[in-house]
C-alpha positions as YAML, in Angstrom:
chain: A
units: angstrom
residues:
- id: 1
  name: UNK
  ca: [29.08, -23.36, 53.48]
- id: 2
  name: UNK
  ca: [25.26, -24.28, 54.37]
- id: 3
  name: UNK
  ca: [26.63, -25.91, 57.44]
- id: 4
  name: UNK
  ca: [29.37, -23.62, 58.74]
- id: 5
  name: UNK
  ca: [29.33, -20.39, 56.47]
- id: 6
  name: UNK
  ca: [32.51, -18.49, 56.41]
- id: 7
  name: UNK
  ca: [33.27, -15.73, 58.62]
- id: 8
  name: UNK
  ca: [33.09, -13.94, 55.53]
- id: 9
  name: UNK
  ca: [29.48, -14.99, 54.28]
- id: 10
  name: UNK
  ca: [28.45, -14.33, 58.14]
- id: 11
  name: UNK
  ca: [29.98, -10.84, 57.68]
- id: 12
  name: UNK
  ca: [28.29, -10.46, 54.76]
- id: 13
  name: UNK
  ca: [24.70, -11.26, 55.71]
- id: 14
  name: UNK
  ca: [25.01, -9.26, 58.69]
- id: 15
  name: UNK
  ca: [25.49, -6.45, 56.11]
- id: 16
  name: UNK
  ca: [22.54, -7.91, 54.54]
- id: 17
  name: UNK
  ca: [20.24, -7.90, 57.64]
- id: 18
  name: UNK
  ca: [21.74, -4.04, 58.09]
- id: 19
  name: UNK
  ca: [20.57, -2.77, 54.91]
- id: 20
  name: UNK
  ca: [17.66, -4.81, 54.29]
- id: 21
  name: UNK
  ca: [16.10, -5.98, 57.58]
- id: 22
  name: UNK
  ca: [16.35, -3.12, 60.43]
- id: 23
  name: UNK
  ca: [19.16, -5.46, 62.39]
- id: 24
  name: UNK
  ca: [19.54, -1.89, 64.31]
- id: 25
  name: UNK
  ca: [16.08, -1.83, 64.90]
- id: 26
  name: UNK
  ca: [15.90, -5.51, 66.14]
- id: 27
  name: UNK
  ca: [18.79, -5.15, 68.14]
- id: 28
  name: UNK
  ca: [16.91, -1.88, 70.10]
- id: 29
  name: UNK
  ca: [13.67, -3.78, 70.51]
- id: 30
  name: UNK
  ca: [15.82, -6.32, 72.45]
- id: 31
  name: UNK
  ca: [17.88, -4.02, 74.39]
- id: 32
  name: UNK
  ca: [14.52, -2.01, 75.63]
- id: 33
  name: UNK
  ca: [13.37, -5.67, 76.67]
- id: 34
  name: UNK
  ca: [16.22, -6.22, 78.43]
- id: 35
  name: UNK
  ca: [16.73, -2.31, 80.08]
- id: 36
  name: UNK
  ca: [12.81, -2.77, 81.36]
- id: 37
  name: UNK
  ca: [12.76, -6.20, 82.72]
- id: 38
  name: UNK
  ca: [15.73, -5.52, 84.29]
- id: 39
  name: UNK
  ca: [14.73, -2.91, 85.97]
- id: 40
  name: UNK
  ca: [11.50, -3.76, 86.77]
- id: 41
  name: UNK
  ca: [13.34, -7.43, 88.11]
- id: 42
  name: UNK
  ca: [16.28, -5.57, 90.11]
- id: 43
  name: UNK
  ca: [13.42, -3.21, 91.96]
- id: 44
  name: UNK
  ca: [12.00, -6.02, 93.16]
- id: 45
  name: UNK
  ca: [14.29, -7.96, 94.03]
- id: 46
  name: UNK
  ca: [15.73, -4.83, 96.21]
- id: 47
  name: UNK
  ca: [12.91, -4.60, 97.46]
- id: 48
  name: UNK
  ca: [11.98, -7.88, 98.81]
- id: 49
  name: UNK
  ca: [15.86, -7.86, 100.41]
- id: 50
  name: UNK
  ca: [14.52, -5.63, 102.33]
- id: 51
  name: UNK
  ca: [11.71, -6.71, 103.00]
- id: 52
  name: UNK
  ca: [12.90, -10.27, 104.11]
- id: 53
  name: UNK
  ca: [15.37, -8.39, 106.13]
- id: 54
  name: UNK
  ca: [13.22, -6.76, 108.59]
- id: 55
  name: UNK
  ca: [10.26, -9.77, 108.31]
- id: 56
  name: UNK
  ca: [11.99, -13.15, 108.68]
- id: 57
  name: UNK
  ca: [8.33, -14.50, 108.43]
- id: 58
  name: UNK
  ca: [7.80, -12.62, 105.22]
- id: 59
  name: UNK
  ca: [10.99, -14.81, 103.80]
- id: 60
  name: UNK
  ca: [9.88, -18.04, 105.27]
- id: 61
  name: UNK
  ca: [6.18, -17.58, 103.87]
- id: 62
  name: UNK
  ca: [7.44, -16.47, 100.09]
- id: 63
  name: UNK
  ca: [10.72, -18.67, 99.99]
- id: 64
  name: UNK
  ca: [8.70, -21.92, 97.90]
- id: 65
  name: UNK
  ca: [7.14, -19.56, 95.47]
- id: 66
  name: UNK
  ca: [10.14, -17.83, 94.72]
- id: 67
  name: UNK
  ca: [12.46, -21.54, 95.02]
- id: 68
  name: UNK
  ca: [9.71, -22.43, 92.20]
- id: 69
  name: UNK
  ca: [10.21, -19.62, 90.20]
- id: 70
  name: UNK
  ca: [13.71, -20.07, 89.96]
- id: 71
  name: UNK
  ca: [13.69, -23.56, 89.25]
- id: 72
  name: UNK
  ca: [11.33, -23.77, 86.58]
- id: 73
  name: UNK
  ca: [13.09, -23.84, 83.64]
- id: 74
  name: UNK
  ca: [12.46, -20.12, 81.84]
- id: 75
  name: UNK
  ca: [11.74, -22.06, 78.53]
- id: 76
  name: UNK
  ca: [8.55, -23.61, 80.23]
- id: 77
  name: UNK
  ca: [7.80, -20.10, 81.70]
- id: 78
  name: UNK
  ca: [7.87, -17.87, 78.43]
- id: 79
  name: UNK
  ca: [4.82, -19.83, 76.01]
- id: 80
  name: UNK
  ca: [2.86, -19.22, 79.03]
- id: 81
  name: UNK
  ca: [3.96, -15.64, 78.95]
- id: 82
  name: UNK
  ca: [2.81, -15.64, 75.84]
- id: 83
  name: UNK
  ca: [-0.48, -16.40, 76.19]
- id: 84
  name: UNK
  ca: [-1.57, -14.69, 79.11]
- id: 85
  name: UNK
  ca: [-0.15, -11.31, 78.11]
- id: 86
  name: UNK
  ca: [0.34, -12.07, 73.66]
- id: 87
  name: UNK
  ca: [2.94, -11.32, 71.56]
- id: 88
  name: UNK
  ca: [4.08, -7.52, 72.19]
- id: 89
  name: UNK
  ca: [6.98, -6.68, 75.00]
- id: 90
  name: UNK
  ca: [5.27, -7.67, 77.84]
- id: 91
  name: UNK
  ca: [5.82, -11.19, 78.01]
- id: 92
  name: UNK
  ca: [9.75, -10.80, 77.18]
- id: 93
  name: UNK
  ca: [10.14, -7.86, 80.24]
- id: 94
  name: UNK
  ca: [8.37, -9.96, 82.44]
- id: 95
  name: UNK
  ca: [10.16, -13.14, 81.63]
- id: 96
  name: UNK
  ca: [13.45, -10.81, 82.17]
- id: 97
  name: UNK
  ca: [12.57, -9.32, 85.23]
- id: 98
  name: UNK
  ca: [11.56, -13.12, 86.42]
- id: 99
  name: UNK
  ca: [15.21, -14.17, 85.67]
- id: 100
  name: UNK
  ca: [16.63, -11.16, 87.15]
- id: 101
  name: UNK
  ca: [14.74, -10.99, 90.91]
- id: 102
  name: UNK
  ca: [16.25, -13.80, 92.16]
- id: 103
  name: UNK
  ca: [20.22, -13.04, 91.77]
- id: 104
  name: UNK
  ca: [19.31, -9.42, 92.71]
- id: 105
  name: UNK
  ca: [17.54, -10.42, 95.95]
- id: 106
  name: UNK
  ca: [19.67, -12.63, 96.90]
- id: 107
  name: UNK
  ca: [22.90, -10.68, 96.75]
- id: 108
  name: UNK
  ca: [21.07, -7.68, 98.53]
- id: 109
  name: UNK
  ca: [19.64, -9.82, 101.58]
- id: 110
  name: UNK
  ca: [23.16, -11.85, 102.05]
- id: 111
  name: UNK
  ca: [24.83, -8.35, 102.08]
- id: 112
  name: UNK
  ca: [22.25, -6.90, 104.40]
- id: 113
  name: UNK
  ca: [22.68, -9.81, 106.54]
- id: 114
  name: UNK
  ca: [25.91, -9.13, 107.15]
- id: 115
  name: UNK
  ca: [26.66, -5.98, 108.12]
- id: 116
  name: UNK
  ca: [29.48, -5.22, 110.48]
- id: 117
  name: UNK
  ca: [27.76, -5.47, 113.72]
- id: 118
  name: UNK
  ca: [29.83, -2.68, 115.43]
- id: 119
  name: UNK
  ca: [28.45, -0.32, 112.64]
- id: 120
  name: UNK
  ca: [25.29, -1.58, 113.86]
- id: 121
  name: UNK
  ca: [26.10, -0.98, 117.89]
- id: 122
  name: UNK
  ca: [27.26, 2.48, 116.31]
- id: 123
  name: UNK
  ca: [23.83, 3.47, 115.47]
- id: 124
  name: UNK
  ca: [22.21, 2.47, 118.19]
- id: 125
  name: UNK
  ca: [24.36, 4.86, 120.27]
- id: 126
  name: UNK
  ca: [24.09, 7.56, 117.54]
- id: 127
  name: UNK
  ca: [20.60, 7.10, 117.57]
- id: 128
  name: UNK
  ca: [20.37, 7.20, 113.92]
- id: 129
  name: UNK
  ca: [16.96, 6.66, 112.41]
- id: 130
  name: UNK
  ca: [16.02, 3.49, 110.20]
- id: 131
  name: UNK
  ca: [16.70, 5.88, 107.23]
- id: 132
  name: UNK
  ca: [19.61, 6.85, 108.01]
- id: 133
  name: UNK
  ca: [20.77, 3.64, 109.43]
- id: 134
  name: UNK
  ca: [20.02, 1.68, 105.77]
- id: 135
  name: UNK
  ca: [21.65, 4.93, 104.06]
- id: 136
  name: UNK
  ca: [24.62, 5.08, 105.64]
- id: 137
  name: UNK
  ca: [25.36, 1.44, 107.15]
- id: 138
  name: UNK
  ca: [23.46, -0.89, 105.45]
- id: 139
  name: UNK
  ca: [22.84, -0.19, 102.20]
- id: 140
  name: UNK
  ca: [27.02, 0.44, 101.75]
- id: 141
  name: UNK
  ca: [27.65, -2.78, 103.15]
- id: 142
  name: UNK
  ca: [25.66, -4.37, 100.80]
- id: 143
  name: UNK
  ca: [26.31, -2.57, 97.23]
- id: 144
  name: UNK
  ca: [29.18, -5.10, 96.59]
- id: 145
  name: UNK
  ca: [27.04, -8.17, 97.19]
- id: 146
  name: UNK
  ca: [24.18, -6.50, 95.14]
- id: 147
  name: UNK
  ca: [26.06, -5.20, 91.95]
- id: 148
  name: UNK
  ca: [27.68, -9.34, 92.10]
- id: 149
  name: UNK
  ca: [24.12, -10.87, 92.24]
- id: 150
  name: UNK
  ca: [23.36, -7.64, 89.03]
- id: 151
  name: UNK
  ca: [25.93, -8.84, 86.98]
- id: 152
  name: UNK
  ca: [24.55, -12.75, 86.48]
- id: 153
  name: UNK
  ca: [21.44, -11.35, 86.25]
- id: 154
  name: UNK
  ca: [22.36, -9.23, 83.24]
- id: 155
  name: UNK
  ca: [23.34, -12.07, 81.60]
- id: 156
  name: UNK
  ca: [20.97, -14.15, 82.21]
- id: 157
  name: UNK
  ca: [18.52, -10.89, 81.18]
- id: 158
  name: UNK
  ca: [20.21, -11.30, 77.68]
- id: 159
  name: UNK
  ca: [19.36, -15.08, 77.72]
- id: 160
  name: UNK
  ca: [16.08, -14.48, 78.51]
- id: 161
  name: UNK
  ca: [15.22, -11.59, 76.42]
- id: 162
  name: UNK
  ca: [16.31, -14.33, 73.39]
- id: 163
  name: UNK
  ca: [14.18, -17.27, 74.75]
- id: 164
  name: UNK
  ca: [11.14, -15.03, 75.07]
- id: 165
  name: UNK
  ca: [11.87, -14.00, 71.29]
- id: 166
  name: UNK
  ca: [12.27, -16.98, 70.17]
- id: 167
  name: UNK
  ca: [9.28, -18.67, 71.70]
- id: 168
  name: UNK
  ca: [7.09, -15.92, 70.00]
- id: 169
  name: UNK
  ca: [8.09, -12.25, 68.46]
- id: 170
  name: UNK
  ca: [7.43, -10.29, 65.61]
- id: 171
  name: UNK
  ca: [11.07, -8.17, 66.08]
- id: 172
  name: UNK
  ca: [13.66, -8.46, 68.20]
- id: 173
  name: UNK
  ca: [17.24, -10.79, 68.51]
- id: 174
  name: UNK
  ca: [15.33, -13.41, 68.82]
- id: 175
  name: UNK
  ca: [13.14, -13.17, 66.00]
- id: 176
  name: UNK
  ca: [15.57, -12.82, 63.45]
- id: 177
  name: UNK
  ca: [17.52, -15.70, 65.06]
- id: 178
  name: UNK
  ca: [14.12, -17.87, 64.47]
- id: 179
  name: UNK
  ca: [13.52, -16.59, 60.98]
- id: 180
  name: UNK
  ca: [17.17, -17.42, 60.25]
- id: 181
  name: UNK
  ca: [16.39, -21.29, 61.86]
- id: 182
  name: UNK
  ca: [12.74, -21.99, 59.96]
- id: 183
  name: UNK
  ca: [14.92, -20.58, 56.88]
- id: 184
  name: UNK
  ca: [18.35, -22.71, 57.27]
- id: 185
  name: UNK
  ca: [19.88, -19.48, 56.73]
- id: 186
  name: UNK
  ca: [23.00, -20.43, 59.04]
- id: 187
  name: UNK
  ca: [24.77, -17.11, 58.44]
- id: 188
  name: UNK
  ca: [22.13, -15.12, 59.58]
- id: 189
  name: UNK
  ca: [21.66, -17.57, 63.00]
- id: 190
  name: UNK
  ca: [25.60, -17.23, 63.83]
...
């Protein structure tokens, strides 16, 4: 049982951390992590699709930070978090929003890269405006590359939101996950 508890001693400390520990209110601090730094990743990874769209230079100048970014393993990334911006949310959003740009972006710019390019001839005849042109031709043509490139990133938003817990929290998934590890309470970490 200290090893691998039973499902029914895992049950039953999960009832535990209900009662006695706020596991409701741990499991909301991590979902607000994860809703944020989503959000705040996905916007920006939107909006640099577009903007590497339209500026090939931008792309070229900004490709080996953001090759960097994603390469560095996350677990390197999130004690630094930590210290420059402490122990509260902030570290874990941005640390989420890190791990989320890069799937984002990338499925929005390979979608707006390929856009049917007799759509394209279309508006040039219709005369539509940039506006209109991303509203109605672009932006359509790239939703299913985008939402593909938003679902890994919400799971690796999940991951992330743990690691940053994990490397420092006082609440959260993560947290109790920790606090079950330094305890070798094994129910509470499965």
């Amino acid at each position: 049982d200290y090893l691998l508890p039973s499902p029914a001693a895992v049950m039953e400390r999960m009832v535990f951390l209900y009662k006695n520990a706020n596991l409701l209110g741990h499991v909301y601090v991590t979902l607000i992590e994860i809703f944020w730094g989503f959000l705040l990743g996905a916007l920006a990874g939107v909006a640099a699709a577009l903007l590497f769209a339209r500026f090939p230079v931008a792309e070229r100048m900004s490709t080996p930070l953001i090759l960097l970014l994603q390469t560095a393993p996350k677990i390197a990334i999130a004690p630094l978090l930590l210290l420059w911006l402490g122990l509260g949310p902030a570290p874990k959003v941005v640390l989420i929003a890190i791990v989320t740009f890069f799937p984002v972006m990338t499925g929005m710019l390979s979608g707006l890269r390929f856009v049917n390019k007799s759509y394209l001839d279309l508006a040039r005849v219709l005369k539509l405006s940039p506006l209109q042109r991303f509203l109605h031709i672009e932006l359509p043509s790239a939703l299913p590359t985008l939402f593909a490139g938003a679902t890994v990133a919400t799971t690796l938003a999940m991951t992330a939101a743990v690691i940053g817990e994990l490397m420092g929290a006082n609440e959260g998934v993560g947290y109790l996950l920790s606090s079950g590890q330094e305890n070798a309470d094994t129910a509470t970490v499965i």
